[in-house]
Structures are given as C-alpha cells and as structure tokens.
N, CA, C and O atoms as a GROMACS GRO file, in nm:
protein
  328
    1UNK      N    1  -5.614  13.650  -7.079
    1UNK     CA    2  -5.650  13.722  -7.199
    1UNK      C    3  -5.529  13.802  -7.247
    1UNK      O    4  -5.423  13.808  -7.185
    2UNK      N    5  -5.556  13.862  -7.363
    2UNK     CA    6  -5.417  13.890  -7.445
    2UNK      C    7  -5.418  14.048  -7.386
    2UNK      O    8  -5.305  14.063  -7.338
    3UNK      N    9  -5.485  14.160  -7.371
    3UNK     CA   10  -5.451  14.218  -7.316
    3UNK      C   11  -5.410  14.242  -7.193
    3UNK      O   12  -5.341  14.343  -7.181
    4UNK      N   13  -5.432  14.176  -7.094
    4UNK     CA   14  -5.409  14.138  -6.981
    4UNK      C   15  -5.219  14.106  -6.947
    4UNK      O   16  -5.135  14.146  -6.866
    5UNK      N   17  -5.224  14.025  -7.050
    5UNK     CA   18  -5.094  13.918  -7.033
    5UNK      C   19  -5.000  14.091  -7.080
    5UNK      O   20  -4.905  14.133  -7.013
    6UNK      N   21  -5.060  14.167  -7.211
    6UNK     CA   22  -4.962  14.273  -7.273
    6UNK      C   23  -4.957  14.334  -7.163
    6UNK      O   24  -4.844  14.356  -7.120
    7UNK      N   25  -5.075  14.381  -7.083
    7UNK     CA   26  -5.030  14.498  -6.975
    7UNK      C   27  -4.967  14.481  -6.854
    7UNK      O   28  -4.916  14.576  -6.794
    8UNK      N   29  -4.963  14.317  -6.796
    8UNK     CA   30  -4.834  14.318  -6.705
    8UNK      C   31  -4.737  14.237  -6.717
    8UNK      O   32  -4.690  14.178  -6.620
    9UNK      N   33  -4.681  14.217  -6.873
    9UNK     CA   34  -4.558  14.207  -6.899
    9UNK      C   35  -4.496  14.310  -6.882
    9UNK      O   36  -4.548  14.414  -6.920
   10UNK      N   37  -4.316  14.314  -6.794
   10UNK     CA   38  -4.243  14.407  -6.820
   10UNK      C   39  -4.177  14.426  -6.939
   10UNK      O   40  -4.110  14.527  -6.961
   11UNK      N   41  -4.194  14.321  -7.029
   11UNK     CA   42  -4.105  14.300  -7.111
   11UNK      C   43  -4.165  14.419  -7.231
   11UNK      O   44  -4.116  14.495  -7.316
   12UNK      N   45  -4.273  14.390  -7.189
   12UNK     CA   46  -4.400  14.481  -7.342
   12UNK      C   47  -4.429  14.596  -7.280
   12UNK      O   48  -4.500  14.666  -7.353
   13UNK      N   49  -4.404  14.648  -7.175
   13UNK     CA   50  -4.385  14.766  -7.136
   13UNK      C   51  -4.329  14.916  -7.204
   13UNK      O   52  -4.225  14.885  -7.262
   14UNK      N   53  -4.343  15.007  -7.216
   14UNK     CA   54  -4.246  15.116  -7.290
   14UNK      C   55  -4.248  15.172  -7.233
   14UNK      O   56  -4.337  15.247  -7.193
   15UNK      N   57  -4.065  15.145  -7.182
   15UNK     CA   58  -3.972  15.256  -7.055
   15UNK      C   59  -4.053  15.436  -7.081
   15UNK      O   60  -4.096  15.496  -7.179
   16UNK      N   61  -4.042  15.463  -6.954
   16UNK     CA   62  -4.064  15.620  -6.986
   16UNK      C   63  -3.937  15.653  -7.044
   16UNK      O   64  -3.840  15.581  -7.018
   17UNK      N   65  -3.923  15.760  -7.124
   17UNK     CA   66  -3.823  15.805  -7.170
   17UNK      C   67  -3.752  15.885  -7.093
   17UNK      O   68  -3.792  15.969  -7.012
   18UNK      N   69  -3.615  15.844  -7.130
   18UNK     CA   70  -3.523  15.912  -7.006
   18UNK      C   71  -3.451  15.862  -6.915
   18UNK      O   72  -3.349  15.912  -6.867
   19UNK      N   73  -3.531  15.700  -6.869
   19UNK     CA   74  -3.570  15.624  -6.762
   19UNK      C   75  -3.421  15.552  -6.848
   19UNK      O   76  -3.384  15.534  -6.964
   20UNK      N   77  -3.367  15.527  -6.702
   20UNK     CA   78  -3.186  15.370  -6.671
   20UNK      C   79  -3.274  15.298  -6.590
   20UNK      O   80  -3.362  15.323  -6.507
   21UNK      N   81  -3.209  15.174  -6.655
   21UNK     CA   82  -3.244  15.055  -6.596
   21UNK      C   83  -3.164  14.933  -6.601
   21UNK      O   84  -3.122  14.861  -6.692
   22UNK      N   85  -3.156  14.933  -6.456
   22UNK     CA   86  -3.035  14.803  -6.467
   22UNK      C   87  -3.107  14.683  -6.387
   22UNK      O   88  -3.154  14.699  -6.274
   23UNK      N   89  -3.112  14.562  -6.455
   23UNK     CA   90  -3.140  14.469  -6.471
   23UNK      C   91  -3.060  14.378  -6.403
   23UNK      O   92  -2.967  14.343  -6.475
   24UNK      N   93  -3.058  14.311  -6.265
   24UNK     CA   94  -2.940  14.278  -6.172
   24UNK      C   95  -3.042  14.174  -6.135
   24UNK      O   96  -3.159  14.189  -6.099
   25UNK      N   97  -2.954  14.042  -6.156
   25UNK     CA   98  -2.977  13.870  -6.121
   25UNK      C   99  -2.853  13.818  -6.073
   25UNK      O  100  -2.748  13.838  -6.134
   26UNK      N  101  -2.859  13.764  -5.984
   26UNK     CA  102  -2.775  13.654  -5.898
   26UNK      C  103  -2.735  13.563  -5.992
   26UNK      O  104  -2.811  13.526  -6.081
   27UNK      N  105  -2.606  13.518  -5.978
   27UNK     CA  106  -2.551  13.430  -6.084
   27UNK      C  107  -2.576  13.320  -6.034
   27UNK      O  108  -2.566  13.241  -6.128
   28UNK      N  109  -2.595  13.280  -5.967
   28UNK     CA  110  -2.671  13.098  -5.877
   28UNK      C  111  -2.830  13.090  -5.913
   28UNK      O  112  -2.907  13.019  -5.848
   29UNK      N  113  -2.868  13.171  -6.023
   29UNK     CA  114  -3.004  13.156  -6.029
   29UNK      C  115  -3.014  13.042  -6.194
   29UNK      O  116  -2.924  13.021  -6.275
   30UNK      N  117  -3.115  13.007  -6.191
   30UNK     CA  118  -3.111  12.850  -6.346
   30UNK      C  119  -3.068  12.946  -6.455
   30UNK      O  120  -3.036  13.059  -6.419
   31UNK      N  121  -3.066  12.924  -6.544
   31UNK     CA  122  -3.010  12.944  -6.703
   31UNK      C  123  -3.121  13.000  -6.755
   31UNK      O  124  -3.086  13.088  -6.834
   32UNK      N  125  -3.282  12.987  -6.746
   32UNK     CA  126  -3.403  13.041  -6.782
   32UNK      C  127  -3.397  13.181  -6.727
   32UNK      O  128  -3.419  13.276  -6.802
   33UNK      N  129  -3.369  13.199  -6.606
   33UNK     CA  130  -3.372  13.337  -6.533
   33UNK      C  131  -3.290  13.431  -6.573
   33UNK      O  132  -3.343  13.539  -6.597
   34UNK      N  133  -3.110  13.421  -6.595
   34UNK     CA  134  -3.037  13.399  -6.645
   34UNK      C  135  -3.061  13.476  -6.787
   34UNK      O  136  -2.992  13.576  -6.804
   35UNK      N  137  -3.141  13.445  -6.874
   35UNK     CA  138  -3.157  13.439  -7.008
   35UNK      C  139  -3.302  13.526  -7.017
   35UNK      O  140  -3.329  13.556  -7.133
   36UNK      N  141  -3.383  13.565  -6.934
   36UNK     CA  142  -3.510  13.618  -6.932
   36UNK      C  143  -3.423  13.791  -6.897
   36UNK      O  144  -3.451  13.900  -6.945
   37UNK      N  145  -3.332  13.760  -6.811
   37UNK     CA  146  -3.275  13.868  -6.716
   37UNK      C  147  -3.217  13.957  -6.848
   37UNK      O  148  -3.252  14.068  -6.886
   38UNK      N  149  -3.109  13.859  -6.906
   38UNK     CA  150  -3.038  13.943  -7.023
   38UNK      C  151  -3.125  14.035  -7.128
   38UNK      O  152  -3.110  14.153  -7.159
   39UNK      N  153  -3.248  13.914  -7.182
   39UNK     CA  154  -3.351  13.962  -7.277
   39UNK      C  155  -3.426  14.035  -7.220
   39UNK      O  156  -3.472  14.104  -7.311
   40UNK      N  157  -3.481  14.076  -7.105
   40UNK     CA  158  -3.535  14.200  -7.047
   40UNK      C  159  -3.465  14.298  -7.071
   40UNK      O  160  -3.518  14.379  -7.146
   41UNK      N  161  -3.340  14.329  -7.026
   41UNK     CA  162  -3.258  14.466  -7.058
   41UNK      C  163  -3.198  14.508  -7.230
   41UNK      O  164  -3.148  14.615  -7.265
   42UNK      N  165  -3.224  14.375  -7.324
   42UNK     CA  166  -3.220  14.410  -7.421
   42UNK      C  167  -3.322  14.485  -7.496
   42UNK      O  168  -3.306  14.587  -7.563
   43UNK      N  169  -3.442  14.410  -7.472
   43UNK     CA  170  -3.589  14.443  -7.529
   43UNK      C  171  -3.607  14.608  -7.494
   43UNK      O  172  -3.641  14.693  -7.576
   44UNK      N  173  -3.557  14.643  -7.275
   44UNK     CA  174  -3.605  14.776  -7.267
   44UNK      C  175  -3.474  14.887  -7.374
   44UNK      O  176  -3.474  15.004  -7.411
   45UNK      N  177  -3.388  14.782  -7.388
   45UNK     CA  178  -3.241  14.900  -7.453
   45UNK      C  179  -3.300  14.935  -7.564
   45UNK      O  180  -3.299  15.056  -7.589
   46UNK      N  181  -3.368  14.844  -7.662
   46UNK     CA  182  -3.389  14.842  -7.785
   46UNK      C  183  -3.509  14.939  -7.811
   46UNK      O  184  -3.515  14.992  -7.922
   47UNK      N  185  -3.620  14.972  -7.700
   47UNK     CA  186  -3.750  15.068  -7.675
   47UNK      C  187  -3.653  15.222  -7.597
   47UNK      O  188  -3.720  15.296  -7.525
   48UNK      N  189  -3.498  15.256  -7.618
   48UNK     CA  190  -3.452  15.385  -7.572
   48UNK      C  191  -3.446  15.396  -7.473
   48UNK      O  192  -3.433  15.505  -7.418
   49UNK      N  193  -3.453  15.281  -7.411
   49UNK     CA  194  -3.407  15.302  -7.222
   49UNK      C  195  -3.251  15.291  -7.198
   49UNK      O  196  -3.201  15.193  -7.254
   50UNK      N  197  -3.157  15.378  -7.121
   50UNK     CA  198  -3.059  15.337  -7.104
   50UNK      C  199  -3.067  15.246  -7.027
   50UNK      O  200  -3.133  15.265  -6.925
   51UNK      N  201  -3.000  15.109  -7.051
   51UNK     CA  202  -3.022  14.954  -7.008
   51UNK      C  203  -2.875  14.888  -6.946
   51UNK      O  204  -2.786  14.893  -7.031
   52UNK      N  205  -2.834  14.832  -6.824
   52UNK     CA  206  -2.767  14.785  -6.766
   52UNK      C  207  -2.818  14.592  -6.781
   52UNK      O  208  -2.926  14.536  -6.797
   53UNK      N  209  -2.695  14.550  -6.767
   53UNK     CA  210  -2.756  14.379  -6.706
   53UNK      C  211  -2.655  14.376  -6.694
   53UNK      O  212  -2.559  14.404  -6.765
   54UNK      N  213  -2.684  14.288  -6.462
   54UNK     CA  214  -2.581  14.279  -6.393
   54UNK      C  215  -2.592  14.139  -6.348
   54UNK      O  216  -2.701  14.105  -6.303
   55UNK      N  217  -2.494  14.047  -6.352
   55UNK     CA  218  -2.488  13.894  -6.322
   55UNK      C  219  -2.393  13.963  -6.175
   55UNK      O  220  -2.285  14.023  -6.183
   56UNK      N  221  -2.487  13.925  -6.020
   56UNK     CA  222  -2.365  13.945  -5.924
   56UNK      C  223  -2.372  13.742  -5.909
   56UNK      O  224  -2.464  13.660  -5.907
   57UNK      N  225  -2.212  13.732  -5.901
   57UNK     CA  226  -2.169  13.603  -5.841
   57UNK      C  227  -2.257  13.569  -5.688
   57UNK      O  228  -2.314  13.641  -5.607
   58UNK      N  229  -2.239  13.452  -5.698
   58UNK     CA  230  -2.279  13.395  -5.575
   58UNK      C  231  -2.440  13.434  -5.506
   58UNK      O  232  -2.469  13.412  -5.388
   59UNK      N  233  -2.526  13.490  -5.600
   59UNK     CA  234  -2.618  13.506  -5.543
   59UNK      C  235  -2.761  13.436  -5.548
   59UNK      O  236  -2.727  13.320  -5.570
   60UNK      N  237  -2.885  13.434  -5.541
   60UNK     CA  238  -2.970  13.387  -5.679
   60UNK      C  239  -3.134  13.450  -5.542
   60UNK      O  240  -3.128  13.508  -5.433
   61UNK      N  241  -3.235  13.408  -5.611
   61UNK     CA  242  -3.323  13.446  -5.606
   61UNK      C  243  -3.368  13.568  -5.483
   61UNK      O  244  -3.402  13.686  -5.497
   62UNK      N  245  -3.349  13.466  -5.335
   62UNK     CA  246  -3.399  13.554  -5.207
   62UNK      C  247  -3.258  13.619  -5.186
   62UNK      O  248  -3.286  13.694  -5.093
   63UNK      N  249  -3.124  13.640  -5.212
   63UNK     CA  250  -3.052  13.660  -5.123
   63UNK      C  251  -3.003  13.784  -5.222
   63UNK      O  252  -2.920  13.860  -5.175
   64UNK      N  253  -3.056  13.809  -5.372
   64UNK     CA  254  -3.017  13.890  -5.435
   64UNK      C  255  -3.003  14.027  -5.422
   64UNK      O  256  -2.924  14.098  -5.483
   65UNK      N  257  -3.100  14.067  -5.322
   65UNK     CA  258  -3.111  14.249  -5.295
   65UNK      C  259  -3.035  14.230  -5.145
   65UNK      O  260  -3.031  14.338  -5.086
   66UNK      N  261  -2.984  14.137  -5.082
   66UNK     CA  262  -2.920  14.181  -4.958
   66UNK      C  263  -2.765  14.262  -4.961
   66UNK      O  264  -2.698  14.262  -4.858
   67UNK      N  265  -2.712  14.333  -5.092
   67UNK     CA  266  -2.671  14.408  -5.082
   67UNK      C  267  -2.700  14.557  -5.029
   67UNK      O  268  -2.619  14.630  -4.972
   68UNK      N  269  -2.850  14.589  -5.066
   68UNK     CA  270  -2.870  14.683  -5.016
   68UNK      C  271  -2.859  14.740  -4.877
   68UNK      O  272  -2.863  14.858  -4.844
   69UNK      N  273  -2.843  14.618  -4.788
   69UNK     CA  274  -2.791  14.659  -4.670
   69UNK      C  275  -2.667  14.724  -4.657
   69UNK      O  276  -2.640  14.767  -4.545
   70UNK      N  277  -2.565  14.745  -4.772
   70UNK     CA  278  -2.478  14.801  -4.739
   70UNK      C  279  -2.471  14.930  -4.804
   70UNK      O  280  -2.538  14.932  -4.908
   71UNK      N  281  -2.421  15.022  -4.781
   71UNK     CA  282  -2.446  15.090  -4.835
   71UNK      C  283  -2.340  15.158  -4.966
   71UNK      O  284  -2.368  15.243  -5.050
   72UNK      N  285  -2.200  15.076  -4.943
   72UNK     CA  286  -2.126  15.094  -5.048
   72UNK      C  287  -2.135  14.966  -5.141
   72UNK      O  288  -2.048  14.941  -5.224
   73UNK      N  289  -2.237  14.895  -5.121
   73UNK     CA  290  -2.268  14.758  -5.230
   73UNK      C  291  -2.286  14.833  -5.369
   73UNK      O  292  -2.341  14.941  -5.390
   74UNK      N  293  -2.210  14.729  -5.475
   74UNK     CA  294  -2.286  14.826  -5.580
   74UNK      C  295  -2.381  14.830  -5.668
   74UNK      O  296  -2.385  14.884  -5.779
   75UNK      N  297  -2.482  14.746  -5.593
   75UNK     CA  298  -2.613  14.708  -5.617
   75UNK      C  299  -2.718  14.862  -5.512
   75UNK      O  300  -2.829  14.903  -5.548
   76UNK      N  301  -2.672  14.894  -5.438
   76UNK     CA  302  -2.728  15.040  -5.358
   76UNK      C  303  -2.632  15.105  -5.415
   76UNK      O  304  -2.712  15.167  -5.485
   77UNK      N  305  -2.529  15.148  -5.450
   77UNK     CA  306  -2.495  15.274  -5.520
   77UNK      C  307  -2.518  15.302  -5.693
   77UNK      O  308  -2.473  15.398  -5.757
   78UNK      N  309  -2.600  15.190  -5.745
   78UNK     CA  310  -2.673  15.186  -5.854
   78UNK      C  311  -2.802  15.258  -5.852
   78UNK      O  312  -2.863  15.349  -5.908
   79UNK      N  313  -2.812  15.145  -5.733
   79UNK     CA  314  -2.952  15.258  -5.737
   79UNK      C  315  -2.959  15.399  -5.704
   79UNK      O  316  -3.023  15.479  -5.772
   80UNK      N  317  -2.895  15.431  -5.601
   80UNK     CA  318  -2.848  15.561  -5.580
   80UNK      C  319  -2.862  15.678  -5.666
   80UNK      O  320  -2.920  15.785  -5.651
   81UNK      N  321  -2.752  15.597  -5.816
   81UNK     CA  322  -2.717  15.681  -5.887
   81UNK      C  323  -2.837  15.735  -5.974
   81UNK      O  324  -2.861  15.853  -5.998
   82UNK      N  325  -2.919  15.611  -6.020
   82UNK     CA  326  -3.061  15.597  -6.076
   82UNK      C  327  -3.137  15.736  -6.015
   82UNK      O  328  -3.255  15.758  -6.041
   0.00000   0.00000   0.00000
C-alpha cells in the first residue's frame, strides 16, 4: 500500500533537522546500488540535511562496514564525527 511503501522509504523520509549524513557504498557493488546510493544523499541534501556520498574502492555489499573495526578507518572516524 502507498502509505506503507511512503513510510519505510528512506528516500521519502524528512531528515531531522540538523541531522549529517553520509551515505557510504563499496565501489564493487552493481551500478543500480551505485546510483540509488548517490540519489539517496541527494534527495536527503535537497530536504536540508547536511549530505555526504562516499564510493570506498574495493568494497561492496557484506564487506562494506568492516572498516569499523579500525578505528582510524575513515568510515569510523565519520561516524565518530557524526
């Protein structure tokens, strides 16, 4: 149903105000993901969110947050900063 689909899209979401958001996809992930990833951080930039989009090399779906194991990755000192 159509409200349904509006309320857990992130895309149709409206950032709290105030709210950074960085938008971080593995560059080994398809061209759809890729392109959903970019247009997510545009859509929240365009609703007053300060908006990031991060392509890290060599990564893609499961292996994308295993930076956070480190702790000077700068995928954890993003968030950090957040």
């Amino acid at each position: 149903d159509e409200r349904e689909a509006f309320s857990e899209s992130p895309a149709l979401l409206r950032p709290v105000q105030g709210t950074r958001i960085t938008c971080w996809v593995g560059g080994g992930e398809r061209s759809e993901f890729l392109r959903q990833s970019v247009l997510l951080a545009n859509i929240w930039r365009g609703l007053g969110a300060a908006t990031q989009s991060v392509v890290e090399p060599d990564r893609h779906h499961f292996n994308v947050v295993d930076g956070l194991a480190d702790p000077d990755h700068p995928l954890t000192r993003t968030l950090v900063e957040e």
